[in-house]
Wavefront OBJ file of the C-alpha trace (Angstrom):
o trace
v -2.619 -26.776 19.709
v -2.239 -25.673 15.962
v -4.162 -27.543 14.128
v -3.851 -28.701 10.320
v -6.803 -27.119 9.409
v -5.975 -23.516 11.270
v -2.399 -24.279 8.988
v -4.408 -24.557 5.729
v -6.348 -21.494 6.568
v -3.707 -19.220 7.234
v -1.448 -20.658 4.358
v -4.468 -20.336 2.064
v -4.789 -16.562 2.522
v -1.735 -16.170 0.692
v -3.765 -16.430 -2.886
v -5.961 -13.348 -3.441
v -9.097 -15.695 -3.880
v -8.738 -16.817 -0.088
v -8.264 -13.830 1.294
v -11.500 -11.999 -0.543
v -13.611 -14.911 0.705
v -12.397 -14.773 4.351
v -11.986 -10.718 3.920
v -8.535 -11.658 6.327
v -4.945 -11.555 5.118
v -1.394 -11.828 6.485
v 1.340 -10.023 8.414
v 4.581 -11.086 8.885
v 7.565 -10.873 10.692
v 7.966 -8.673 14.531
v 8.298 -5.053 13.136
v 4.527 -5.505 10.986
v 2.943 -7.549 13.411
v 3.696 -5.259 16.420
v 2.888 -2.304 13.780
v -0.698 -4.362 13.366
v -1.302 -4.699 16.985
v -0.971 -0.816 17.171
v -3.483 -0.063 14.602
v -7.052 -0.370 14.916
v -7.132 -3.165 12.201
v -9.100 -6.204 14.242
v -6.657 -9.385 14.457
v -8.060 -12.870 14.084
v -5.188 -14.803 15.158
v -1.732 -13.852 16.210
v 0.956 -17.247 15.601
v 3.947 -16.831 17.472
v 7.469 -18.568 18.867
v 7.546 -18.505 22.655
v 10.349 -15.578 22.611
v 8.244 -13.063 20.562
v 5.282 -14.159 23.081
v 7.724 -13.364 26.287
v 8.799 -10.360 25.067
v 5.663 -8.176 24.039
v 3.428 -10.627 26.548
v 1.584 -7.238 27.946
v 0.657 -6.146 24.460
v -0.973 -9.416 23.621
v -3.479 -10.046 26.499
v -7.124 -9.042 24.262
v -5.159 -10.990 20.897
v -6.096 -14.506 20.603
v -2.761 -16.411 20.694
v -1.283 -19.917 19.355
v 2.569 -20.273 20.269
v 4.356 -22.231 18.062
v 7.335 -23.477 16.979
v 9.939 -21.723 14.919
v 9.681 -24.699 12.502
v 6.208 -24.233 12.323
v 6.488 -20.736 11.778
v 8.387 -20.586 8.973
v 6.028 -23.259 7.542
v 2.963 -21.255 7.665
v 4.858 -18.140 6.399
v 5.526 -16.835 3.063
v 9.070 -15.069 4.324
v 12.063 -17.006 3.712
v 12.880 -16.629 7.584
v 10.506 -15.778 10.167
v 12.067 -16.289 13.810
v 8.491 -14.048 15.633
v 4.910 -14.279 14.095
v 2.175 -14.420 11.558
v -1.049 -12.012 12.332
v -4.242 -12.746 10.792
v -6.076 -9.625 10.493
v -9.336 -8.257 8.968
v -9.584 -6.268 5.793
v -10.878 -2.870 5.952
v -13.859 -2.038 3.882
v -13.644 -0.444 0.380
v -14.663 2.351 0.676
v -14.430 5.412 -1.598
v -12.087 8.080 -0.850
v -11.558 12.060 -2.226
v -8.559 14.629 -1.511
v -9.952 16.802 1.345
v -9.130 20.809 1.507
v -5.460 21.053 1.521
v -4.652 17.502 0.793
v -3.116 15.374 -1.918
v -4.139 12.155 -2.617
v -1.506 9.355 -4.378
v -3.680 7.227 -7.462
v -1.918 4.553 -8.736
v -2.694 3.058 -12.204
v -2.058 -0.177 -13.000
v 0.889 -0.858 -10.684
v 1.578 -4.824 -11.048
v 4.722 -5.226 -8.629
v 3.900 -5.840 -5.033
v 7.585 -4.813 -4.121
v 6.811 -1.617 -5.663
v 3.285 -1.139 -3.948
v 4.819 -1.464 -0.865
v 7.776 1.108 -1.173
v 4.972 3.491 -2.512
v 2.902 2.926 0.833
v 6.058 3.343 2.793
v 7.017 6.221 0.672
v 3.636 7.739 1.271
v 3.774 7.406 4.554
v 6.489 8.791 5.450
v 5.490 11.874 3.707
v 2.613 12.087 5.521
v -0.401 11.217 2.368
v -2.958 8.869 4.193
v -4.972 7.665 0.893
v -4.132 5.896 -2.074
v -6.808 5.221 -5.185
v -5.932 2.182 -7.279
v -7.434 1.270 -10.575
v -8.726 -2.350 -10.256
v -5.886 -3.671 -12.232
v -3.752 -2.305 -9.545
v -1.684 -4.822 -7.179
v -3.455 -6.507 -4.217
v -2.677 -4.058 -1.407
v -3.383 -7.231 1.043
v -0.440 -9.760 -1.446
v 1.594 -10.401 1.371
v 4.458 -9.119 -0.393
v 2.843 -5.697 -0.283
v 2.125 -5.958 3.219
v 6.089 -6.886 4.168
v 7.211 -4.465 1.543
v 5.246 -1.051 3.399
v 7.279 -2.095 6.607
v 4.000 -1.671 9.072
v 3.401 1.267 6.824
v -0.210 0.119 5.266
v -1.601 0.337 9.124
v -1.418 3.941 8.658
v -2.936 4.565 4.689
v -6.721 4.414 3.683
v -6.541 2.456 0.220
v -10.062 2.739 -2.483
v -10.293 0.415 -5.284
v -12.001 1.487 -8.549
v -12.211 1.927 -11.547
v -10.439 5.450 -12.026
v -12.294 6.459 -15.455
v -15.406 6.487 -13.228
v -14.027 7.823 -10.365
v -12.584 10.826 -12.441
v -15.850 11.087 -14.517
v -17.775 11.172 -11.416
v -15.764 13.497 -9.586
v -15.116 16.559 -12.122
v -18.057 18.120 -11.685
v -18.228 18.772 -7.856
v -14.860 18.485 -7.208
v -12.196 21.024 -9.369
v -9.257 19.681 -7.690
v -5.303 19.617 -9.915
v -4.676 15.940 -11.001
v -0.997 15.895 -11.222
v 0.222 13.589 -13.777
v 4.327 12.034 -14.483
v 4.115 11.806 -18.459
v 7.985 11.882 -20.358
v 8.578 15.176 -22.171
v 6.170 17.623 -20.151
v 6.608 20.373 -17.738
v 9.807 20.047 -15.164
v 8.678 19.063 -11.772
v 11.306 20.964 -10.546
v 10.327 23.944 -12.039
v 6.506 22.658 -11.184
v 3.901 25.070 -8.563
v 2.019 22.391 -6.979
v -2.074 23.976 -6.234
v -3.276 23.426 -2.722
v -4.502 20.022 -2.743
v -5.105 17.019 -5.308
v -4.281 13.733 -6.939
v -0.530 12.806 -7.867
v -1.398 9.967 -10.550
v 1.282 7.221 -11.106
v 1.658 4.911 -13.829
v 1.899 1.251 -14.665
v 5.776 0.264 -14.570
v 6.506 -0.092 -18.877
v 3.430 1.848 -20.116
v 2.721 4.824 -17.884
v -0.326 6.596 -17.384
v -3.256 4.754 -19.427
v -5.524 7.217 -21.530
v -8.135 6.823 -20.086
v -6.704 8.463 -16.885
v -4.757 10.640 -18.687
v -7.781 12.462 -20.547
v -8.577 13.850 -16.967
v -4.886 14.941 -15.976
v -4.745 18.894 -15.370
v -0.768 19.223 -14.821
v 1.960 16.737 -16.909
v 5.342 16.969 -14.914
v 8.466 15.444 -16.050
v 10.888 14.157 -13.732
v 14.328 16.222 -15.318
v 17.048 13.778 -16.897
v 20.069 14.359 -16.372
v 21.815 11.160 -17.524
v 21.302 8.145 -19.857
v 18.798 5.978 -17.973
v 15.846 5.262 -19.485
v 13.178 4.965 -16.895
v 12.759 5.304 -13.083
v 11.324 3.236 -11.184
v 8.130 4.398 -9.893
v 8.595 3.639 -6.283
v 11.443 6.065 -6.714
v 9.655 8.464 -9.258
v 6.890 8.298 -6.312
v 9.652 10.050 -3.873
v 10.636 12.336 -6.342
v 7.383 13.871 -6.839
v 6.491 13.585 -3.426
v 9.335 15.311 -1.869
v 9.152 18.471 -4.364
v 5.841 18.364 -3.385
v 6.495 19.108 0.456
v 9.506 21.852 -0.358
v 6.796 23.352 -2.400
v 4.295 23.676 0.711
l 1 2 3 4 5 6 7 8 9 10 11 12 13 14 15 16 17 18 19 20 21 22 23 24 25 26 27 28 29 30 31 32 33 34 35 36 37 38 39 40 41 42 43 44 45 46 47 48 49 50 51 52 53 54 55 56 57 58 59 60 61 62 63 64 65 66 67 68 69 70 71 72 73 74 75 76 77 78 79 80 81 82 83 84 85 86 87 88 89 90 91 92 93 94 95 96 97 98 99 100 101 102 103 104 105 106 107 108 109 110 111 112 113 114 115 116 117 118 119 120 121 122 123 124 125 126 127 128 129 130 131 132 133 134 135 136 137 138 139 140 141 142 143 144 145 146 147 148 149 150 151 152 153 154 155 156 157 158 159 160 161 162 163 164 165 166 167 168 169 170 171 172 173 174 175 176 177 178 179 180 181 182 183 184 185 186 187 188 189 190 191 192 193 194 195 196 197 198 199 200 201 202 203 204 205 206 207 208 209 210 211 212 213 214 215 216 217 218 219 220 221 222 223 224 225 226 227 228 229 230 231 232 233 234 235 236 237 238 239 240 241 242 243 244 245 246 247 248 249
């Protein structure tokens, strides 16, 4: 049987407090769950309707398992409709993380929205960057609206947490790497050669790039105008960069 308390457990890893003192968070809905069980993160608890059981039943046999029902469900669950199951998984560790030969690396600085978090995982994803550095004022990557947002995307991205002053500090002198930077009124990206490997910074969502990331940017790219719009997104500036990127390689 669910119990109350196992209900005030899962619903309490919802706040960011919960889930750093339990190191466990939530995933949601059939496409992120099933995405979970396919990664290597460890699950705690898997809550599920009988029909969701049924139909991935093989899948499930080393998962430890609570059906419930659809009621329930949606009870324990921060989506507005949730007809399959909640997944209680273990954080990864934070640990820190550097662009490799030949690869770029996405750091984020100081994105707040957890919708836009997520895109940028799923953006990253799909074009193929596996780590992400995010200043400590950065979004939870393990909100729950990140998590639904990356579409089973964050199974397959390394995240670090820092503080990115430091990290650049402490990485300029053995590491000579490009960081990439999107500032208004710099060099076209479309115009842009990207080096061989690197860090694409992104900036928070009203104020850009702080300064003291900016101080260690090698290459300011602009994102060419064309119409009256004042700002991109940066889930969408994100794709932008990232897919002139790849025709560049």
């Amino acid at each position: 049987m669910f119990s109350k308390q196992q209900q005030k457990y899962v619903q309490s890893l919802q706040i960011k407090k919960y889930r750093q003192e339990h190191q466990s968070f939530l995933v949601e809905g059939a496409k992120s769950v099933l995405e979970l069980i396919n990664s290597d993160f460890e699950i705690e608890l898997l809550l599920c309707t009988t029909k969701f059981f049924d139909e991935n039943e093989k899948k499930l046999k080393k998962i430890s398992v609570e059906q419930i029902s659809q009621t329930e469900l949606e009870k324990t669950s921060t989506l507005q409709s949730n007809d399959a199951a909640v997944a209680v998984a273990q954080m990864k560790p934070n640990e820190s993380l550097n662009a490799a030969e030949n690869e770029f690396v996405l750091v984020l600085d100081d994105i707040r929205d957890p919708g836009n978090l997520g895109t940028i995982i799923r953006i990253a994803d799909w074009y193929g960057i596996k780590k992400l550095i995010c200043s400590e004022t950065t979004v939870d990557l393990y909100n729950p609206k990140v998590i639904a947002a990356s579409m089973g995307s964050f199974t397959r991205i390394k995240a670090f947490y820092t503080n990115l002053t430091e990290y650049f500090k402490e990485n300029q002198h053995h590491n000579k790497a490009a960081v990439i930077g999107t500032f208004l009124n710099s060099a076209s990206l479309h115009q842009f050669a990207f080096p061989a490997s690197g860090y694409i910074v992104l900036g928070n969502e009203s104020n850009g790039i702080g300064a003291g990331v900016e101080q260690f940017v090698t290459h300011k790219v602009t994102i060419p105008r064309f119409g009256l719009a004042e700002s991109l997104n940066v889930g969408i500036a994100t794709a932008i960069v990232l897919d002139n990127l790849k025709r560049n390689q």
